[in-house]
C-alpha positions as CSV (number, residue, x, y, z in Angstrom):
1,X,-50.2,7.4,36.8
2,X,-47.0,5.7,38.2
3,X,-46.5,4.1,34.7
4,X,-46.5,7.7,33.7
5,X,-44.2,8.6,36.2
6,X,-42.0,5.9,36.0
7,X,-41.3,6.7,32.0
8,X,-40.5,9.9,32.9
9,X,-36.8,9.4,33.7
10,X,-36.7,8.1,30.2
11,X,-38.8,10.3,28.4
12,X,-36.9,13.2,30.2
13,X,-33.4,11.9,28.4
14,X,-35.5,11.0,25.1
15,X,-36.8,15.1,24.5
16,X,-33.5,16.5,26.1
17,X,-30.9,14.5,24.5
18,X,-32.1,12.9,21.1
19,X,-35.3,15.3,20.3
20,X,-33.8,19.1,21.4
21,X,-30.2,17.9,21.1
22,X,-29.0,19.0,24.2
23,X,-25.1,18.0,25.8
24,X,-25.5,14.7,27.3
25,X,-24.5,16.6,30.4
26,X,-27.5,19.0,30.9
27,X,-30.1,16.5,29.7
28,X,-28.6,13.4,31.9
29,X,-28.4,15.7,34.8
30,X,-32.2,16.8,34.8
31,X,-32.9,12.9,34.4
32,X,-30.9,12.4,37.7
33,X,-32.8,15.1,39.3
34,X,-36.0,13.8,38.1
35,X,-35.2,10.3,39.1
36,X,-34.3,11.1,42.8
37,X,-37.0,13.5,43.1
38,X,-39.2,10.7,42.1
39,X,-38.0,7.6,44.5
40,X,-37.7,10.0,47.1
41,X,-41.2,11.3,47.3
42,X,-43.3,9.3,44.7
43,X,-41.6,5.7,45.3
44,X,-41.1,6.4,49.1
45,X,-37.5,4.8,48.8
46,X,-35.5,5.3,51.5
47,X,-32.7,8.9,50.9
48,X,-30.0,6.1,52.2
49,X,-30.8,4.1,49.1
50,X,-30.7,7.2,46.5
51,X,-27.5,8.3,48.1
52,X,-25.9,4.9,48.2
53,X,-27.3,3.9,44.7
54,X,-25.4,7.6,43.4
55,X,-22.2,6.5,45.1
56,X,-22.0,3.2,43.4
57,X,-22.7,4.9,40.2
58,X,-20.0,7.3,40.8
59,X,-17.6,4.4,41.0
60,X,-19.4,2.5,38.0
61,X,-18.6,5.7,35.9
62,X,-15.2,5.9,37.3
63,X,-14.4,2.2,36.1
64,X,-16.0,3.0,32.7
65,X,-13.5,6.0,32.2
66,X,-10.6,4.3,33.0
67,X,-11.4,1.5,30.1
68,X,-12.2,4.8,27.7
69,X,-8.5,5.8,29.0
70,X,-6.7,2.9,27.9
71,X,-8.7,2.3,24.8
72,X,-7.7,6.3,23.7
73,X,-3.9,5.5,25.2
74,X,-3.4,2.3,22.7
75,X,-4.9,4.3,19.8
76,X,-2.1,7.0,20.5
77,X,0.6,5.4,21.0
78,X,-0.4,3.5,17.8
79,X,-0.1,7.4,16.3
80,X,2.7,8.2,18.2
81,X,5.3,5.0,16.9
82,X,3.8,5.3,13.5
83,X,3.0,1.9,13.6
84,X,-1.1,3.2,12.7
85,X,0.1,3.6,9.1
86,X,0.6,0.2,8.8
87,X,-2.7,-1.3,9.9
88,X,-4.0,1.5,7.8
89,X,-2.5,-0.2,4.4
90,X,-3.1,-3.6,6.0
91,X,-6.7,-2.9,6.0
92,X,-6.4,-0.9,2.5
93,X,-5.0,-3.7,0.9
94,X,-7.6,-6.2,1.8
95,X,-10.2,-3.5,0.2
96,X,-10.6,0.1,-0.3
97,X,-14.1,-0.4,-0.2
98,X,-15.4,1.4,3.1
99,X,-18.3,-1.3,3.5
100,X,-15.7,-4.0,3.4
101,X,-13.8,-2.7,6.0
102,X,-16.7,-2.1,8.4
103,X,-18.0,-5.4,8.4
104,X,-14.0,-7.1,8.9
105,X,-13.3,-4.1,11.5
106,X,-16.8,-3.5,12.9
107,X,-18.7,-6.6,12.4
108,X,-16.2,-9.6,12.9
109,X,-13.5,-7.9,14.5
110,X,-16.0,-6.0,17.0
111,X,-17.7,-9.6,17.3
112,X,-14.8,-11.5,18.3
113,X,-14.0,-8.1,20.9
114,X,-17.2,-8.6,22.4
115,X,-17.4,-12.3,23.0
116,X,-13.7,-12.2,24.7
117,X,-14.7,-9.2,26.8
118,X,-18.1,-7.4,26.6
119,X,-18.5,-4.5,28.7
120,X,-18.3,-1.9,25.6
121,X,-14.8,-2.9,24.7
122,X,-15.4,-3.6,21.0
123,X,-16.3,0.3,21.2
124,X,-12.9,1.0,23.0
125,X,-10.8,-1.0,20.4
126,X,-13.2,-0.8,17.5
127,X,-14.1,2.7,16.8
128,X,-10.1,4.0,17.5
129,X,-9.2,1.3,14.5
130,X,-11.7,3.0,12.3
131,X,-10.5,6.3,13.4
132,X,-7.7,5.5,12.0
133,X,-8.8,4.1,9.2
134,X,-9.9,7.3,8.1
135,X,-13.4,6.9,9.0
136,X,-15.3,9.6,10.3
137,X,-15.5,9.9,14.0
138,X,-19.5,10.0,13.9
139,X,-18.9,6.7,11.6
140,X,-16.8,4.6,13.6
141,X,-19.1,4.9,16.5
142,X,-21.9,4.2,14.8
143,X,-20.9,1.6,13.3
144,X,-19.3,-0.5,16.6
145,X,-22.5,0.6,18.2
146,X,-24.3,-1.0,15.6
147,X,-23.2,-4.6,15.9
148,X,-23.5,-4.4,19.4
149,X,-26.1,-6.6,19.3
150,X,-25.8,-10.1,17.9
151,X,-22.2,-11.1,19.8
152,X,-23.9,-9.2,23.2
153,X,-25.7,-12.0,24.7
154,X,-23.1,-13.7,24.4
155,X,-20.3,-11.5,25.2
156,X,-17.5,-11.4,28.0
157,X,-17.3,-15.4,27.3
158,X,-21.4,-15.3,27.9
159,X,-21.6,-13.1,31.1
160,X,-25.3,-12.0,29.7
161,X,-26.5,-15.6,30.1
162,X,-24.2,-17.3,32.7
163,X,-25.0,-14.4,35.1
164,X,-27.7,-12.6,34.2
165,X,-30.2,-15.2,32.9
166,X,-28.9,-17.4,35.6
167,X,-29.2,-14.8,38.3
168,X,-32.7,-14.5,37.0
169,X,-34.5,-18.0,36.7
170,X,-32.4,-19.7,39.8
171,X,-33.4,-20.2,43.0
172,X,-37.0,-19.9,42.4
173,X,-38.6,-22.8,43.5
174,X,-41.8,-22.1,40.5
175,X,-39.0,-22.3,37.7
176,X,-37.4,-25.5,39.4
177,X,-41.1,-27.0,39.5
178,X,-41.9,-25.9,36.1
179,X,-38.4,-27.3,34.3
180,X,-38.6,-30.9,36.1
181,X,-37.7,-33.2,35.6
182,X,-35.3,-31.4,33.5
183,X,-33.0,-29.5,36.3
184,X,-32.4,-25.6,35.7
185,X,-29.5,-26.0,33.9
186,X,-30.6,-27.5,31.5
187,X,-33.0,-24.9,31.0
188,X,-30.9,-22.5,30.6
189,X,-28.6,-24.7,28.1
190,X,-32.8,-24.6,26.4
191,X,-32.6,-21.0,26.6
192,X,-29.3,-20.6,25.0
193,X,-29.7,-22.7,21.6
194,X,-33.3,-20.5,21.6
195,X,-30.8,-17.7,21.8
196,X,-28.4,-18.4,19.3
197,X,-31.5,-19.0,16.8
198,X,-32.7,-15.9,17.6
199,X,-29.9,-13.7,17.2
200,X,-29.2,-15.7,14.1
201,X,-32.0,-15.4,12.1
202,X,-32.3,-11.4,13.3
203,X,-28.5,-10.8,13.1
204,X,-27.5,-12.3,9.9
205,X,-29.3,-8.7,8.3
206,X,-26.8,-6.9,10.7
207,X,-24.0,-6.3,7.9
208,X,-26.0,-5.1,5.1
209,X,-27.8,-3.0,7.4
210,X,-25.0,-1.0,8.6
211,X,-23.1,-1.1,5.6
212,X,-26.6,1.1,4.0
213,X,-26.6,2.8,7.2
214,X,-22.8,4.1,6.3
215,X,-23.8,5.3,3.1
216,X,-27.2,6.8,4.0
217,X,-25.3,8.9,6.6
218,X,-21.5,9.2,5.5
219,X,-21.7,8.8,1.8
220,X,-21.4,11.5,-0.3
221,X,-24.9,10.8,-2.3
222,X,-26.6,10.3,1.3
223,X,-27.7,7.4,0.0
224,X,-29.0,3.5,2.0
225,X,-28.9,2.4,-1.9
226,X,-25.1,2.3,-2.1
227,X,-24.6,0.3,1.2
228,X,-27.5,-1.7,-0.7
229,X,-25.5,-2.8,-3.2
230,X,-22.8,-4.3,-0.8
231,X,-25.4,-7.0,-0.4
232,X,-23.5,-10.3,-1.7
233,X,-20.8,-9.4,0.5
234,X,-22.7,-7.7,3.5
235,X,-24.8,-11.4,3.5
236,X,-21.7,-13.7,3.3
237,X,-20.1,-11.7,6.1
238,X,-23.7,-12.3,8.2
239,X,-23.8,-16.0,7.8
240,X,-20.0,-16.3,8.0
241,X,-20.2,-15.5,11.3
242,X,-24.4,-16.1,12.8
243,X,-23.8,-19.7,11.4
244,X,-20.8,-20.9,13.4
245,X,-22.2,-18.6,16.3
246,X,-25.6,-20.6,16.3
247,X,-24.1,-24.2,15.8
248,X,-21.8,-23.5,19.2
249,X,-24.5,-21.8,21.1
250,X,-26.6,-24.8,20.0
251,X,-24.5,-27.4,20.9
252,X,-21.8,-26.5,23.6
253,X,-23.4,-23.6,25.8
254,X,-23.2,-19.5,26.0
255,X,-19.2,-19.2,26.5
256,X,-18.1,-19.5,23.2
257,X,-20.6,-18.6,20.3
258,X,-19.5,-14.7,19.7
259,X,-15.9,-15.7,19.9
260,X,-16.1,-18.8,17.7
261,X,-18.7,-16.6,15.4
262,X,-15.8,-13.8,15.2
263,X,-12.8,-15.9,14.4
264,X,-14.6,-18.1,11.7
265,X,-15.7,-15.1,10.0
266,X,-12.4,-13.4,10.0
267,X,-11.0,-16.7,8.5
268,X,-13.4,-16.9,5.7
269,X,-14.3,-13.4,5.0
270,X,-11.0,-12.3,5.0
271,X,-9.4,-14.4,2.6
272,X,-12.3,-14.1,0.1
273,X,-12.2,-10.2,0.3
274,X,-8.8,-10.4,-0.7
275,X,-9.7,-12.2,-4.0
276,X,-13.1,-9.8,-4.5
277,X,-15.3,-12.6,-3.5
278,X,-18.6,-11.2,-3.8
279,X,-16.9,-7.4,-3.1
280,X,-19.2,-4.6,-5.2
281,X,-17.5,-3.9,-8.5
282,X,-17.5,-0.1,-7.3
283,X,-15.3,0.9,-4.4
284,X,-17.1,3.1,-1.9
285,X,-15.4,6.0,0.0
286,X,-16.2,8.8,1.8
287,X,-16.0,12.2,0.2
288,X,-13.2,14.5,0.2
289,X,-12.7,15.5,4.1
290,X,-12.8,19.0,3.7
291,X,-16.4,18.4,2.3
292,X,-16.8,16.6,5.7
293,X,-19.8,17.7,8.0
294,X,-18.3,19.2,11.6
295,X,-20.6,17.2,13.0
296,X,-18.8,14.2,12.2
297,X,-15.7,15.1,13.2
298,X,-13.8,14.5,16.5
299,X,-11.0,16.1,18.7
300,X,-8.9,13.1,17.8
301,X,-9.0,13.1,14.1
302,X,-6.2,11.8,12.4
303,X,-4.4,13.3,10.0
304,X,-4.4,11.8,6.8
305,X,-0.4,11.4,5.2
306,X,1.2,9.9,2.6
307,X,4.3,8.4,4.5
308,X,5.0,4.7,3.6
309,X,4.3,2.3,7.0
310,X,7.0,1.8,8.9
311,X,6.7,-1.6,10.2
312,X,5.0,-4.6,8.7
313,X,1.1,-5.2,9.4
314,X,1.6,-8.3,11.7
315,X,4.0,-6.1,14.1
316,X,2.3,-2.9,14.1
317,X,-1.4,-5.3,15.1
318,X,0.6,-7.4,17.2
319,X,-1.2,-4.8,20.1
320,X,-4.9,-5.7,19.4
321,X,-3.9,-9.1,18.9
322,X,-2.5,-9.0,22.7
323,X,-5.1,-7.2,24.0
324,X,-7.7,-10.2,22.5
325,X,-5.5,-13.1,23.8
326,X,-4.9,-11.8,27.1
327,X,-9.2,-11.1,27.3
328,X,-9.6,-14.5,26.4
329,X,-6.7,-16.0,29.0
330,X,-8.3,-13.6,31.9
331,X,-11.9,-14.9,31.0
332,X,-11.1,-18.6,30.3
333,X,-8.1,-19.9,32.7
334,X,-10.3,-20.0,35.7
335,X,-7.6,-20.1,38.9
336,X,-6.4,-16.8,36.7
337,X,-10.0,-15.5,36.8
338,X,-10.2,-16.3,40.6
339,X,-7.3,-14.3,40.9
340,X,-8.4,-11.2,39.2
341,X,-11.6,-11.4,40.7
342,X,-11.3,-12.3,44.1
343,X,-10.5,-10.5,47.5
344,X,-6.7,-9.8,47.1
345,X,-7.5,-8.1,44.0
346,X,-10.7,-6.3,44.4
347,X,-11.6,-3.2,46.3
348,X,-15.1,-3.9,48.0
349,X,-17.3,-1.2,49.2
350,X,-20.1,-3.1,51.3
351,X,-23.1,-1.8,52.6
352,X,-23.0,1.2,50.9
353,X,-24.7,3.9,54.2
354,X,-26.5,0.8,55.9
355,X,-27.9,-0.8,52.6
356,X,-27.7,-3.7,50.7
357,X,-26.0,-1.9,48.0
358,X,-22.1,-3.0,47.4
359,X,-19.6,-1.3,44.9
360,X,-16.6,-3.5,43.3
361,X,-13.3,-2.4,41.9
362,X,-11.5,-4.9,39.8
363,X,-8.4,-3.6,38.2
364,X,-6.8,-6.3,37.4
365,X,-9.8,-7.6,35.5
366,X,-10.7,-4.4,34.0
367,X,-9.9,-4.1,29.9
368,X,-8.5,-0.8,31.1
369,X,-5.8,-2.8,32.7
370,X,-5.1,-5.0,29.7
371,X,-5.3,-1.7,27.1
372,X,-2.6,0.1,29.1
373,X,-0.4,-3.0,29.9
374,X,-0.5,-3.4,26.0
375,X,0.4,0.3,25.9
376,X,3.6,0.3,27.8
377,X,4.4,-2.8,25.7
378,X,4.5,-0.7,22.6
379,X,7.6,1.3,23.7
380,X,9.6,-1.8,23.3
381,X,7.7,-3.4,20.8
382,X,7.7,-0.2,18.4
383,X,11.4,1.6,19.7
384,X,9.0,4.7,21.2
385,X,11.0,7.4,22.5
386,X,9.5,8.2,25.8
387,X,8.8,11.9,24.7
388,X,6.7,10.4,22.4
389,X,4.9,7.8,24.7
390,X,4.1,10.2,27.2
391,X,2.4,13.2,24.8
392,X,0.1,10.1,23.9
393,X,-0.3,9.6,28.0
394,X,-1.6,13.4,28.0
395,X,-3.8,13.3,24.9
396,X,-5.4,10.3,26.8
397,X,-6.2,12.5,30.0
398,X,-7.2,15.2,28.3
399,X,-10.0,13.4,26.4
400,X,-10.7,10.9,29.4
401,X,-11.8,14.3,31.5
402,X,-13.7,16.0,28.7
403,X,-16.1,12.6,28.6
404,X,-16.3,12.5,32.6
405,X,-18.6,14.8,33.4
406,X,-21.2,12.9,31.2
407,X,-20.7,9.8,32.4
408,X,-20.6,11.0,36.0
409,X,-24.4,11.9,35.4
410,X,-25.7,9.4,33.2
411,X,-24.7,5.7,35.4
412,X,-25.9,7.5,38.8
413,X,-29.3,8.3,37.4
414,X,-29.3,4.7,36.1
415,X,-28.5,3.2,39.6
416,X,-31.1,5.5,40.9
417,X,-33.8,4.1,38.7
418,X,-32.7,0.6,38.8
419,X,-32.7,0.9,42.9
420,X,-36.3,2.9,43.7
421,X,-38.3,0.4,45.1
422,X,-40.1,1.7,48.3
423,X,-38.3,1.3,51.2
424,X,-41.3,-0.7,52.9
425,X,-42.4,-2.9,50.4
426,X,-44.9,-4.3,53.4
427,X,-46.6,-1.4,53.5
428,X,-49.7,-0.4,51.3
429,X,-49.7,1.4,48.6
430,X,-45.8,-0.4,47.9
431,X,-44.1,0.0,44.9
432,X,-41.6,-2.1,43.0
433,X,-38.1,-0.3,41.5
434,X,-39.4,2.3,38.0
435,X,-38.4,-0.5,35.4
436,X,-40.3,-3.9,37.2
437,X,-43.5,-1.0,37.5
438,X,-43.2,-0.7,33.6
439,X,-42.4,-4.2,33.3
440,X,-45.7,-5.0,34.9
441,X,-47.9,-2.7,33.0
442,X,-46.8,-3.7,30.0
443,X,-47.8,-7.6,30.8
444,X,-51.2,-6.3,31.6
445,X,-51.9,-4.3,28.7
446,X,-50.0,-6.7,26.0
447,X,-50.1,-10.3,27.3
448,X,-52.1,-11.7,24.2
449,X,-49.0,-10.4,22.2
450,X,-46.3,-10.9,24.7
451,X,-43.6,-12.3,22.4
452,X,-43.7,-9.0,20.4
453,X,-43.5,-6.7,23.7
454,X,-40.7,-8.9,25.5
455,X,-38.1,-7.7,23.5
456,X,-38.8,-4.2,24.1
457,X,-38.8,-5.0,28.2
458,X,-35.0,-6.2,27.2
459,X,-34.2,-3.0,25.4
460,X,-35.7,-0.8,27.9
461,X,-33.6,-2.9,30.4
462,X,-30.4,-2.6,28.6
463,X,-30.9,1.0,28.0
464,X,-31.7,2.2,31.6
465,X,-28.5,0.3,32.7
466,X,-26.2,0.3,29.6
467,X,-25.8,-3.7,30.1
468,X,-27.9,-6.8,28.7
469,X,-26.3,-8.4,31.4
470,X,-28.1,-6.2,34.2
471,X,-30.9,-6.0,31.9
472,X,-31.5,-9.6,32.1
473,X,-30.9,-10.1,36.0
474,X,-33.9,-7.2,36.0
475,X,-36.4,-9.2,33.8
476,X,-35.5,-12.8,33.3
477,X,-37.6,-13.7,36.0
478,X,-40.3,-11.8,35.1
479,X,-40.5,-12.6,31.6
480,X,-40.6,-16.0,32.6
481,X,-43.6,-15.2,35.4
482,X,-45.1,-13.7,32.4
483,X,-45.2,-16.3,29.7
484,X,-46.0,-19.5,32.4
485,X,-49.3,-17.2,33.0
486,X,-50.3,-16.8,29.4
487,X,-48.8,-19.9,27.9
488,X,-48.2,-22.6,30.7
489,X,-45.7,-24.0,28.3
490,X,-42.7,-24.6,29.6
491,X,-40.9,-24.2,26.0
492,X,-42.7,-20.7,24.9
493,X,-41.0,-19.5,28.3
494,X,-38.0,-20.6,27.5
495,X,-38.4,-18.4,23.7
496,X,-39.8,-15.4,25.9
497,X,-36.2,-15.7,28.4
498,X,-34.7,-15.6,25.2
499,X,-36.6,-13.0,23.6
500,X,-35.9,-10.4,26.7
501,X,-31.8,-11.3,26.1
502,X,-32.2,-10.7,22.5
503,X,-33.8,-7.5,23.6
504,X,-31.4,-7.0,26.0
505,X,-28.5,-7.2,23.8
506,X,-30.3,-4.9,21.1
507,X,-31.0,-1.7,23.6
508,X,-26.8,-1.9,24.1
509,X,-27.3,0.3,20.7
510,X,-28.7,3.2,22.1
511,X,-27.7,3.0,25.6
512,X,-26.6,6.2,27.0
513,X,-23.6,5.3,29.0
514,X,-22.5,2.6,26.2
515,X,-22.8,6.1,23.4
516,X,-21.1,8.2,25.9
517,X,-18.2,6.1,26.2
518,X,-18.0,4.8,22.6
519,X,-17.9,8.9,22.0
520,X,-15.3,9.7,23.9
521,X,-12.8,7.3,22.8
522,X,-12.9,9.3,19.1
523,X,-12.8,12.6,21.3
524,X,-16.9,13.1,20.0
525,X,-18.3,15.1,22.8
526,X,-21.6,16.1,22.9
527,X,-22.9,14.7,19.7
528,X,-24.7,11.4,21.7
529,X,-28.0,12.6,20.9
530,X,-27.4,12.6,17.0
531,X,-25.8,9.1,17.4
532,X,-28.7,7.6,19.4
533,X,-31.4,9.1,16.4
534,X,-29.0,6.7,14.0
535,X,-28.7,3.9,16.4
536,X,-32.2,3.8,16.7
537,X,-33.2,2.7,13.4
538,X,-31.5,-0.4,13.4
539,X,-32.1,-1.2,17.4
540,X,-36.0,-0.8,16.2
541,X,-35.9,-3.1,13.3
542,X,-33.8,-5.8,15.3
543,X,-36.4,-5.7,18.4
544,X,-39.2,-5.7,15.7
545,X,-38.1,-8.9,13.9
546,X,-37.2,-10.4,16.8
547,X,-41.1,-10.4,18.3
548,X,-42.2,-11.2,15.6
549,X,-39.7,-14.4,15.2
550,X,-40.2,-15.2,18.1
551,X,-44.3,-15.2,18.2
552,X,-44.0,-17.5,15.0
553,X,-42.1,-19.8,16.9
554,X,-44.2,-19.9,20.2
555,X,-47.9,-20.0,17.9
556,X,-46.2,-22.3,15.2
557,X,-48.6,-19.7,13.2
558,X,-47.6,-19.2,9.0
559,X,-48.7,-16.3,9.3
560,X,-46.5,-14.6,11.6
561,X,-43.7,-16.1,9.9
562,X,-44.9,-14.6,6.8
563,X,-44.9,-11.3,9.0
564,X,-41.6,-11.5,10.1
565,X,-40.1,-12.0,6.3
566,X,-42.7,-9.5,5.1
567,X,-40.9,-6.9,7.7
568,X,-37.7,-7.7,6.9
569,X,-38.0,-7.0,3.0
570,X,-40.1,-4.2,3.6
571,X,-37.4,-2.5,6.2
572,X,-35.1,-3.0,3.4
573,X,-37.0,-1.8,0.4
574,X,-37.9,1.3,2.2
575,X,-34.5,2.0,3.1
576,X,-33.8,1.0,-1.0
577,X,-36.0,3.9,-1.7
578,X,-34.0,6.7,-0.1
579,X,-32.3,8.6,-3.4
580,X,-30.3,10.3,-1.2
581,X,-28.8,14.2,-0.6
582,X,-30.8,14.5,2.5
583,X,-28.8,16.3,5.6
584,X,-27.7,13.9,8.2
């Protein structure tokens, strides 16, 4: 029964949002309800706890709006100085072909994004550059969704692993006694290469699948066969960048592997698009936009002209390229990152109403920060009139507050659940927080399996909190618990660790507050349900390949290799089979 009741927070936004296709407003606000209700009088946790756990949600959301702001102020004052015309053609004369430019924009681009910053910031630079591409608005934040999962775990210069894993597996005094003589960093240094293996052997599939997911969905035939076709070019791009990505994580740790992944690719996918290196014969475009569904469509659309660019392509990206090196400098340069992060520069909110709860503020290390520093560069940079510059300001505001309201909703329900343990957990009948009871059930009912189910604990994880960072501080530990008890190997737990942040990076796909943000920055309100029941296909298939990987390294068992390739070409011939012209 309290497994039943525990899933009901999710279930609740499940039916509400993706099934009836109800605003992410109504159906995340029921789930709040349902979720206080619950740790109030179910979970016995203590009113100070709901109310502090809303607050710091609040302020979560708050922080999470004012990246979405920045990301939606670069994009228009790209508009506004005309210098979006020219990455348009920069991009259009690599290749017209809309898979191409997915996988550069989306896949590499995104990639390199994510592993200088994390946080949903490939969303907030990703999907405005497709925008103005001339992708759909639906599109573009499908497709930056999409590869949020490969680069994640090691995103924000490996954040996922460095704290999360590491807030997970140190400090306990079984893990230290189970790793010796080896110390526990060197586990986790174990746990990384397992990882980067992973993710690469999962991920490489990432390009061809969203590039069949474009065309299934955007395409005018409706059809996974066209992005199908992409394949020489879709798997190039894949191992461009998973190869590079697994030696680093491999050999030198989790800071660098997404980055390092990113900018490799770019170098050699790049150059060999330019010369139609395995680039389909057929260029791929959307249909004509007036025969464009409303449902993909936007409040920020851009219009579509014919004006030549007005400055070259290196000064009109010279923005994104900023924003990038100055991620990277505010990650890497640690006595700058002590600065950003520490007391003089943080707002702290301890104690929360008498409990262990604490909020942080960090401007100055937000991407927000960096996105509208960049902004107020562009006036310069691109002669802006401030007439100009300042219209952008108010199209920024104005779609900032239409995606507040959901956000607002969604992160305090996920503080709620993440923080309803019982406030005496002394006292019988004592229950953990909602996700550890569901972690727990699902041990007992699928331990012979476990490598299949720990990914799902990961996904879960990420989806409740919209982070595989969180997700992993929730469940490294246990997964590790878990896997000592049925395997007493010190190496299948260090798989299974690496199996909940694979997870854990995969759930980023259809997390609610990472779809609600991505949303808003392509002014798409209250479409998150439709984008979750896209999101989902490939979030299934990455969690699915990655159990069973990951049980055919733990068993050393042919046959569930054979599984895990069987799966893959089976995912893919199904998808082959589509013909096409069905709605979206």
């Amino acid at each position: 029964m309290h497994t039943f009741l525990a899933l009901l927070p999710i279930i609740t936004v499940f039916v509400l949002l993706v099934v009836m296709r109800l605003s992410v407003k109504i159906s995340m606000g029921t789930a709040y309800l349902v979720t206080a209700l619950l740790a109030l009088f179910v979970w016995q946790t203590n009113s100070a706890v709901v109310a502090a756990a809303t607050v710091n949600g609040v302020i979560v959301a708050l922080t999470v709006l004012y990246i979405v702001f920045g990301a939606i102020l670069l994009l228009n004052t790209l508009k506004e100085s005309g210098a979006i015309k020219s990455i348009r053609q920069g991009f259009m004369d690599i290749s017209p072909d809309r898979r191409v430019q997915v996988i550069i924009v989306a896949w590499l681009f995104g990639s390199l994004v994510e592993g200088s910053s994390g946080f949903g910031t490939p969303s907030a630079v990703g999907a405005p550059l497709l925008l103005a591409l001339g992708f759909p608005a639906m599109a573009a934040v499908m497709s930056v969704l999409i590869i949020q999962s490969t680069p994640v775990s090691f995103g924000a210069v490996g954040t996922p692993l460095l704290l999360g894993v590491w807030t997970g597996i140190n400090n306990k005094e079984d893990v230290a006694a189970a790793v010796a003589p080896a110390t526990v960093e060197q586990y986790l240094m174990q746990i990384t290469a397992n990882v980067g293996l992973l993710h690469a052997l999962v991920g490489f599939l990432i390009p061809l699948i969203l590039v069949s997911m474009l065309t299934r969905f955007f395409g005018e035939k409706r059809s996974f066969r066209e992005g199908l076709a992409a394949w020489k070019f879709a798997l190039f791009a894949g191992i461009a960048f998973t190869f590079p990505y697994y030696l680093v994580a491999h050999f030198l740790g989790p800071e660098f592997p997404s980055l390092v992944g990113g900018f490799v690719g770019l170098m050699i996918v790049v150059p060999a698009a330019k010369r139609g290196w395995f680039v389909p014969k057929e260029v791929f475009d959307f249909p004509e936009r007036n025969k464009w569904e409303s449902t993909w469509v936007g409040n920020l659309e851009d219009s579509q002209d014919d004006n030549k660019p007005t400055f070259s392509v290196f000064r009109a990206f010279a923005p994104y390229v900023i924003v990038i090196g100055v991620l990277i400098l505010t990650r890497v340069v640690a006595p700058l990152k002590a600065f950003l992060t520490g007391e003089l520069t943080t707002i702290t909110l301890s104690n929360l109403f008498g409990t262990s709860i604490t909020s942080k503020v960090q401007f100055g290390y937000s991407p927000g920060t960096v996105l509208i520093l960049v902004s107020l560069l562009c006036i310069p940079l691109f002669s802006m009139s401030m007439k100009n510059f300042m219209r952008g300001w108010g199209n920024s505001g104005k779609t900032m507050i239409s995606a507040a309201p959901a956000l607002l909703l969604s992160v305090p329900m996920v503080q709620v659940f993440i923080n309803s343990a019982s406030g005496d957990m002394t006292a019988a009948g004592a229950l953990p927080a909602m996700p550890m009871v569901l972690a727990q059930s699902a041990a007992d009912w699928f331990s012979n399996a476990w490598p299949n189910v720990a990914p799902w604990i990961g996904a879960l994880g990420a989806f409740i909190a919209g982070s595989n960072t969180v997700s992993n501080m929730m469940f490294s530990y246990f997964q590790f618990s878990t896997a000592q008890e049925v395997y007493s190997n010190i190496d299948a737990s260090a798989l299974v660790v690496a199996l909940q942040a694979i997870g854990g990076a995969a759930g980023n796909m259809i997390a609610v507050h990472n779809v609600v943000a991505a949303a808003a920055v392509v002014g798409l309100i209250n479409r998150e349900g439709d984008i979750i029941r896209k999101t989902l296909i490939p979030m299934c298939y990455y969690v699915i390949q990655g159990g069973l990987i990951g049980q055919a390294l733990i068993t050393g068992s042919l046959g569930w290799t054979i599984a895990a390739v069987v799966f893959a070409a089976l995912f893919l011939t199904v998808m082959s089979m589509n013909k096409g012209k069905a709605s979206s």
